[in-house]
BAVEXDREN-296724 format. One record per residue (C-alpha): residue in three letters; x, y, z negated. Coordinates in Angstrom, 2 decimals. Example, Ala and Ser with C-alpha at 12.3 -4.5 7.8 and 13.67 -1.06 7.14 Angstrom:
<pts>
    aa         X         Y         Z
   ala     12.30     -4.50     -7.80
   ser     13.67     -1.06     -7.14
</pts>
This chain:
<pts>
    aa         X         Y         Z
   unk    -10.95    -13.54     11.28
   unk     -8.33    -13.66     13.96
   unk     -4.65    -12.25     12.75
   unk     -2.29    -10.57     15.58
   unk      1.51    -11.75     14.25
   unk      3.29     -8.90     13.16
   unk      6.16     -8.13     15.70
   unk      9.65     -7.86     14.44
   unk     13.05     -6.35     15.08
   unk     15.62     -7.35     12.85
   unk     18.54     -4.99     13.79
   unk     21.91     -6.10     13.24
   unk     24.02     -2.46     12.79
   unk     22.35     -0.66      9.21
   unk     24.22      2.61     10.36
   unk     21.72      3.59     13.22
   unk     18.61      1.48     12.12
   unk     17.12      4.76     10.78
   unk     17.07      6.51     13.69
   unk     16.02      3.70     15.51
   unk     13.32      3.57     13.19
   unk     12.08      7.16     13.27
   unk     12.91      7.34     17.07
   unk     10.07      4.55     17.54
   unk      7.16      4.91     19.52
   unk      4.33      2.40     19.11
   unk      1.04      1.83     20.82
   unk     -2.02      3.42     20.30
   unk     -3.53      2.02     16.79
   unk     -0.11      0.17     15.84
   unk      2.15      0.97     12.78
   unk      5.54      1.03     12.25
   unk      7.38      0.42      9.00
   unk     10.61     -0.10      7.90
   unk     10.73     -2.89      5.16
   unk     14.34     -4.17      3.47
   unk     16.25     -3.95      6.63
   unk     13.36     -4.55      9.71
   unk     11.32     -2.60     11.56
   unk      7.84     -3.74     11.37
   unk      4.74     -2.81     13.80
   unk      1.43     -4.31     13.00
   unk     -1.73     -3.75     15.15
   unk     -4.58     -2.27     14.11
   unk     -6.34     -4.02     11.39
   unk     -9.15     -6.33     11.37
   unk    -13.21     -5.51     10.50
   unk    -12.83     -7.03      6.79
   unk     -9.58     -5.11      6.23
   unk    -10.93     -2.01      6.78
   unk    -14.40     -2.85      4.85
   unk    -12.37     -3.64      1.38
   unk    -10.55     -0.18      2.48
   unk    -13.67      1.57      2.16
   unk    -14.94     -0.21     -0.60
   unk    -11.49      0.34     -2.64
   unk    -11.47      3.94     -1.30
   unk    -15.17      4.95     -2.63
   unk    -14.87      3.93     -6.12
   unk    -11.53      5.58     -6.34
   unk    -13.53      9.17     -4.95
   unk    -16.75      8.72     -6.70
   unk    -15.65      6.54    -10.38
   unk    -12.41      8.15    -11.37
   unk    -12.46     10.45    -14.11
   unk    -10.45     13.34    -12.25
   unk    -10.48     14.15     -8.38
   unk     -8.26     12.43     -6.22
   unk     -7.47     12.68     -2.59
   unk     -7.01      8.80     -0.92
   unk     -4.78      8.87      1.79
   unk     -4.64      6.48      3.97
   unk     -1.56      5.00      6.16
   unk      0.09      7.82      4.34
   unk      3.96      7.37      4.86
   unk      6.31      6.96      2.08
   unk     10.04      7.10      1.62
   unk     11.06      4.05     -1.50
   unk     13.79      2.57     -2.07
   unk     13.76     -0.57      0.67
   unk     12.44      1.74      3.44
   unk      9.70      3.69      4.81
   unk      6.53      2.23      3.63
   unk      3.09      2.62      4.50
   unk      0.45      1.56      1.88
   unk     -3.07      1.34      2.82
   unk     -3.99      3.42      0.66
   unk     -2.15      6.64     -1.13
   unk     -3.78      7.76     -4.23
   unk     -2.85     11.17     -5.52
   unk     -3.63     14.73     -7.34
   unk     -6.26     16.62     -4.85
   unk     -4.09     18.67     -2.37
   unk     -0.70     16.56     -3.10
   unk      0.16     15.93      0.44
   unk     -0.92     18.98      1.96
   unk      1.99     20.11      3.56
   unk      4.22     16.97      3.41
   unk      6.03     15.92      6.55
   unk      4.83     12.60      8.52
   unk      7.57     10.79      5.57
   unk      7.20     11.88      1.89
   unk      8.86     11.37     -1.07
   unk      6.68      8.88     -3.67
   unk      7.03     11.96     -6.54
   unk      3.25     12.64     -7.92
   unk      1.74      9.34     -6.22
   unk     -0.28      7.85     -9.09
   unk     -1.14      4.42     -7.32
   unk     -0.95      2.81     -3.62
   unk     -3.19     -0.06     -2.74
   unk     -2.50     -2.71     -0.42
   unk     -4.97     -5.37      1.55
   unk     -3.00     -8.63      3.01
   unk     -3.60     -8.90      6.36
   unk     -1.04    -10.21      9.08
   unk      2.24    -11.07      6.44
   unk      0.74    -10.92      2.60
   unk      3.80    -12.00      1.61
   unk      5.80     -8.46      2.73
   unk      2.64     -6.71      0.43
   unk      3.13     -9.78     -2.66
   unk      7.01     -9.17     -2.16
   unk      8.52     -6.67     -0.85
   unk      6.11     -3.49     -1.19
   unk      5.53     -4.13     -4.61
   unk      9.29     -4.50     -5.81
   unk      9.63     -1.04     -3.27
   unk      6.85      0.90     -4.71
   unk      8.14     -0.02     -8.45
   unk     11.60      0.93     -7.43
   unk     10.20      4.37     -6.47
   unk      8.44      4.93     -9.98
   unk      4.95      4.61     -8.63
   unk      3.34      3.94    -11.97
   unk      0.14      1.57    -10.90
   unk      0.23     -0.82     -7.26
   unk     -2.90     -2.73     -6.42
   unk     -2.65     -6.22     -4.20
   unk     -6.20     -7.26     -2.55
   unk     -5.06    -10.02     -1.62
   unk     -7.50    -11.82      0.92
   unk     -5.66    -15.38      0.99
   unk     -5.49    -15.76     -2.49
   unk     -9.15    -13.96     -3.01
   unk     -7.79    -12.28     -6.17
   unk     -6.92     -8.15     -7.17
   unk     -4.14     -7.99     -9.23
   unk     -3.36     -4.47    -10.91
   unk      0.89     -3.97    -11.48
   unk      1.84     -1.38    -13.60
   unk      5.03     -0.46    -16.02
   unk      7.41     -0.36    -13.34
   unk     11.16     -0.28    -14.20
   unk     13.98     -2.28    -13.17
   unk     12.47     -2.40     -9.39
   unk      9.61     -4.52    -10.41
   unk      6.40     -4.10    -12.40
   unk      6.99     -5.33    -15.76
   unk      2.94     -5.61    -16.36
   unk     -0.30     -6.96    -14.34
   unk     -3.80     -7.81    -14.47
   unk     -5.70    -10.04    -11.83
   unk     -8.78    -11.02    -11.52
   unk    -10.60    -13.07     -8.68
   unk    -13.03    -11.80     -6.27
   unk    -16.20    -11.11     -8.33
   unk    -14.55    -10.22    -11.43
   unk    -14.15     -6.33    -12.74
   unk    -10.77     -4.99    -13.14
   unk    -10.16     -1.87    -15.49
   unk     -8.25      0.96    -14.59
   unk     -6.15      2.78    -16.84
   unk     -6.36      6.35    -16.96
   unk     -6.03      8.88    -15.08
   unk     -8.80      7.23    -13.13
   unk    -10.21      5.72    -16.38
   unk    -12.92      2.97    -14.28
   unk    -13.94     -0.70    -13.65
   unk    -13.35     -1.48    -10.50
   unk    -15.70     -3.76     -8.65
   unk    -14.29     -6.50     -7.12
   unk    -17.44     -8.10     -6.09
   unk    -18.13     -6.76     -2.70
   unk    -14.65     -8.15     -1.75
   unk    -15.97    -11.47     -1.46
</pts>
């Protein structure tokens, strides 16, 4: 696996970083985010990436106990910035007519898969996500070859988690009420 560096721009004045931000145009395939104070574009991901993507992504659709829409590279607004998780998991129909930026209201979990800086998805995402009250955050986290499951948040972090290594099941609590199989992550 070969990683393209994510490219940053640390901007010194807060006041019109926003804009900035939102005023951004990136190349085809890229992504922008804003995490705790920099604008980050990443390149498109890498083969494996997107294969534990669709493996997360089908048990989620076909093993939880109530329908769920998976969005994915949907934007978020959280406290920190304007995130975007791999993957969005929420009520069927939740982000039908959001704007490109929603509010984190109704999401019941985002996933992330490390790629270019894990430690932005180990750090800073998670303490974001928990700030914004999204109940459950899973970490694939390809260095470490584990899946950890936060939940509880409060206080801007996760006061709960569960990991398990590559191989290993992980239960889900309800609503989605499933093992999921962290085999095929290998």
């Amino acid at each position: 696996m070969v990683a393209m560096p994510a490219v940053q721009q640390p901007l010194p004045a807060e006041n019109g970083l926003l804009q900035t931000f939102l005023e951004l145009e990136t190349p085809p395939g890229y992504r922008a985010e804003l995490i705790d104070g920099e604008i980050v574009v990443t390149p498109p991901p890498d083969g494996s990436h997107e294969t534990a993507f669709s493996l997360i992504n089908k048990q989620f659709v076909r093993r939880s106990a109530i329908d769920l829409d998976v969005s994915g590279n949907k934007g978020l607004v959280v406290p920190g910035g304007h995130f975007i998780p791999d993957g969005t998991i929420s009520p069927v129909g939740h982000f039908e007519d959001a704007e490109p930026w929603a509010g984190p209201g109704g999401v019941l979990l985002v996933f992330e898969i490390t790629s270019t800086n894990p430690v932005r998805d180990r750090e800073a995402k998670r303490r974001g996500y928990a700030a914004a009250g999204i109940p459950c955050y899973l970490l694939v986290d390809r260095g470490h070859g584990t899946v950890t499951l936060f939940t509880d948040p409060s206080d801007g972090d996760y006061q709960a988690h569960s990991e398990v290594t590559f191989g290993k099941p992980l239960e889900l609590p309800a609503p989605f009420s499933f093992t999921l199989d962290t085999a095929p992550l290998r």
